[in-house]
ZAGU-440268 format. One record per residue (C-alpha): residue in three letters; residue number from 1; x negated, z negated, y negated. Coordinates in nm, 4 decimals, padded with zeros to 6 digits. Last residue first. Example, Ala and Ser with C-alpha at 12.3 -4.5 7.8 and 13.67 -1.06 7.14 Angstrom:
<recs>
+--------+-----+----------+----------+----------+
! residu ! num !        u !        w !        v !
+--------+-----+----------+----------+----------+
!    SER !   2 ! -01.3670 ! -00.7140 !  00.1060 !
!    ALA !   1 ! -01.2300 ! -00.7800 !  00.4500 !
+--------+-----+----------+----------+----------+
</recs>
This chain:
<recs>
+--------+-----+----------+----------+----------+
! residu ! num !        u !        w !        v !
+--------+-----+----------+----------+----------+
!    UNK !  83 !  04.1492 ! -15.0010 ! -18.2117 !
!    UNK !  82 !  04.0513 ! -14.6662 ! -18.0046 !
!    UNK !  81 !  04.3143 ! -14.5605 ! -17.8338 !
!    UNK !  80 !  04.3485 ! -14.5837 ! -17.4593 !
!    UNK !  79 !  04.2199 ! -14.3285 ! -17.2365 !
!    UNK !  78 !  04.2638 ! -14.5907 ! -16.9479 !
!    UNK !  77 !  03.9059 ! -14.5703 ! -16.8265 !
!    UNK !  76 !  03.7516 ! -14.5317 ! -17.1437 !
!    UNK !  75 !  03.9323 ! -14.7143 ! -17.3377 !
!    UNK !  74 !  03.9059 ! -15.0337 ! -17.0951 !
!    UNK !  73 !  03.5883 ! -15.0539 ! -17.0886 !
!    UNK !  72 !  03.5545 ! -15.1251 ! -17.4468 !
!    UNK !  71 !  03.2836 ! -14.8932 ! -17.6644 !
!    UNK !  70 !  02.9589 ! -14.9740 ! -17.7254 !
!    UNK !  69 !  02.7070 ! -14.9483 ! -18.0116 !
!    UNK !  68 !  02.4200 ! -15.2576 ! -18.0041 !
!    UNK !  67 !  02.1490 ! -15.0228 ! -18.1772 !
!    UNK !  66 !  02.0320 ! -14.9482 ! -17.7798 !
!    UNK !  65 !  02.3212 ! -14.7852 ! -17.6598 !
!    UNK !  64 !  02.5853 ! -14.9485 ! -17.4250 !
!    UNK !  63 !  02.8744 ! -14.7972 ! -17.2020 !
!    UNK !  62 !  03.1140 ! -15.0481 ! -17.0413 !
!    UNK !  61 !  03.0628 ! -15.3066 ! -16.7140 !
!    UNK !  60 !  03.0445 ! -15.6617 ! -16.9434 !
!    UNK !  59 !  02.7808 ! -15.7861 ! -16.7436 !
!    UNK !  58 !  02.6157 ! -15.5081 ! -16.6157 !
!    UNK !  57 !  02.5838 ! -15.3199 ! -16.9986 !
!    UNK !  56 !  02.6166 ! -14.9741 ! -16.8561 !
!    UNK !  55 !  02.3201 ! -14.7569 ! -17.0405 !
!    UNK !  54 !  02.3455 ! -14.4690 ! -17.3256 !
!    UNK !  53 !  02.0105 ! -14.3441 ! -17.4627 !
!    UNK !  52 !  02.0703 ! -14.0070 ! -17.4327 !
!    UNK !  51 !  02.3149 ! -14.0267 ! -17.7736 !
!    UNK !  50 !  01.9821 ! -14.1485 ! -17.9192 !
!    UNK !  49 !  01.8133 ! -13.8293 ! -17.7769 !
!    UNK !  48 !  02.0913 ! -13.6203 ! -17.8930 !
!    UNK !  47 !  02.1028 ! -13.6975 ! -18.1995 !
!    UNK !  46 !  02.4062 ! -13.6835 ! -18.4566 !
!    UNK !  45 !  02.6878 ! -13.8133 ! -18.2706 !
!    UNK !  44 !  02.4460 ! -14.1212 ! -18.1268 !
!    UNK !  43 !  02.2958 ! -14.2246 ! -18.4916 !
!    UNK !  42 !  02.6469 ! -14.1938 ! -18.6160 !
!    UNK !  41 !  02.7945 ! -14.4628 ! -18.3713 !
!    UNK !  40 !  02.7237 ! -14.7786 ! -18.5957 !
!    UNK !  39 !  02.8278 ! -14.5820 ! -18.9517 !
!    UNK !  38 !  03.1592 ! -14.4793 ! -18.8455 !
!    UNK !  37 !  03.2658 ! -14.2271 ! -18.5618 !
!    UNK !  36 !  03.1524 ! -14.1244 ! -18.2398 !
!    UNK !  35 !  03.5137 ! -14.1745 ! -18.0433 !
!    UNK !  34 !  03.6219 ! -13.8366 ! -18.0260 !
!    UNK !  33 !  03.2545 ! -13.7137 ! -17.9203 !
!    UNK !  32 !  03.2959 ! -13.9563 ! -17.6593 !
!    UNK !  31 !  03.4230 ! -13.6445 ! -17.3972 !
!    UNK !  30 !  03.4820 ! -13.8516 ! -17.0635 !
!    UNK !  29 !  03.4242 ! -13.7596 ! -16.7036 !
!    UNK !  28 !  03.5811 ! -13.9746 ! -16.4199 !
!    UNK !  27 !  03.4245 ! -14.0937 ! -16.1154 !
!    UNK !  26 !  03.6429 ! -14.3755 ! -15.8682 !
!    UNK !  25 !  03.4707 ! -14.6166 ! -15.6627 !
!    UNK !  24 !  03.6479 ! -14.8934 ! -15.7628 !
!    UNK !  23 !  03.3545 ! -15.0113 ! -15.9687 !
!    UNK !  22 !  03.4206 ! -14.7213 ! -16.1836 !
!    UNK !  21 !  03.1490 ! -14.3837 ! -16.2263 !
!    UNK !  20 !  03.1452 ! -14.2433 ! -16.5553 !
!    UNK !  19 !  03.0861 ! -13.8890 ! -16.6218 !
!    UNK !  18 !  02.9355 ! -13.8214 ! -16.9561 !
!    UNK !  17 !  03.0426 ! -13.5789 ! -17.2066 !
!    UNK !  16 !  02.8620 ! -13.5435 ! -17.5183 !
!    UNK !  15 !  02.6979 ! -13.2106 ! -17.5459 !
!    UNK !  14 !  02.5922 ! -13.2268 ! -17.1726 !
!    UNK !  13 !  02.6758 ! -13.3767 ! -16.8686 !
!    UNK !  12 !  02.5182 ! -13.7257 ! -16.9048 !
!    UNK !  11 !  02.5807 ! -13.9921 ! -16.5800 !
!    UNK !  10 !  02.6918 ! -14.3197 ! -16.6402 !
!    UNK !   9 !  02.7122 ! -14.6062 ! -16.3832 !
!    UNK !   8 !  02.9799 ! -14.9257 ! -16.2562 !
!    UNK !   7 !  03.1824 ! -14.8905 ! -16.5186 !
!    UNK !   6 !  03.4570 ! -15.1825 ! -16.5018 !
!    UNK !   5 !  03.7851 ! -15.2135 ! -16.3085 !
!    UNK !   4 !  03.9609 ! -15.5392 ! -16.3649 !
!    UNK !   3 !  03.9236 ! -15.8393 ! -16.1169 !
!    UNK !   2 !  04.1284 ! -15.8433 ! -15.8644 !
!    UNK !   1 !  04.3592 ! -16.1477 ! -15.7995 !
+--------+-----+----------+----------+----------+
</recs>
């Protein structure tokens, strides 16, 4: 069986769009603003240095920001909603 696809890298296009490279290979670009909401993502919808700081956690292959903010792989691949 293989295992799920993951995000492999993040790249920042602007405002807050990011293009995510899979571990299939595959790029896709994402708008997060959507999903910036709540007290734990305000620091990254209202800077744009903290928004900056995004990183792919390796083990669990989805996008990571320092205060411990992330969002599941699997939304952003699948442009499923947010629970």
């Amino acid at each position: 069986m293989r295992p799920p696809t993951r995000i492999a890298a993040v790249r920042l296009l602007g405002a807050r769009r990011v293009e995510l490279t899979l571990t299939d290979g595959a790029t896709k670009e994402v708008d997060l603003e959507p999903m910036l909401h709540g007290p734990l993502f305000d620091p990254m919808r209202l800077s744009d240095e903290v928004f900056a700081a995004v990183r792919v956690d390796p083990e669990l292959g989805t996008l990571v920001w320092p205060n411990g903010a992330d969002i599941c792989p699997d939304v952003l691949i699948h442009d499923l909603p947010l629970a």
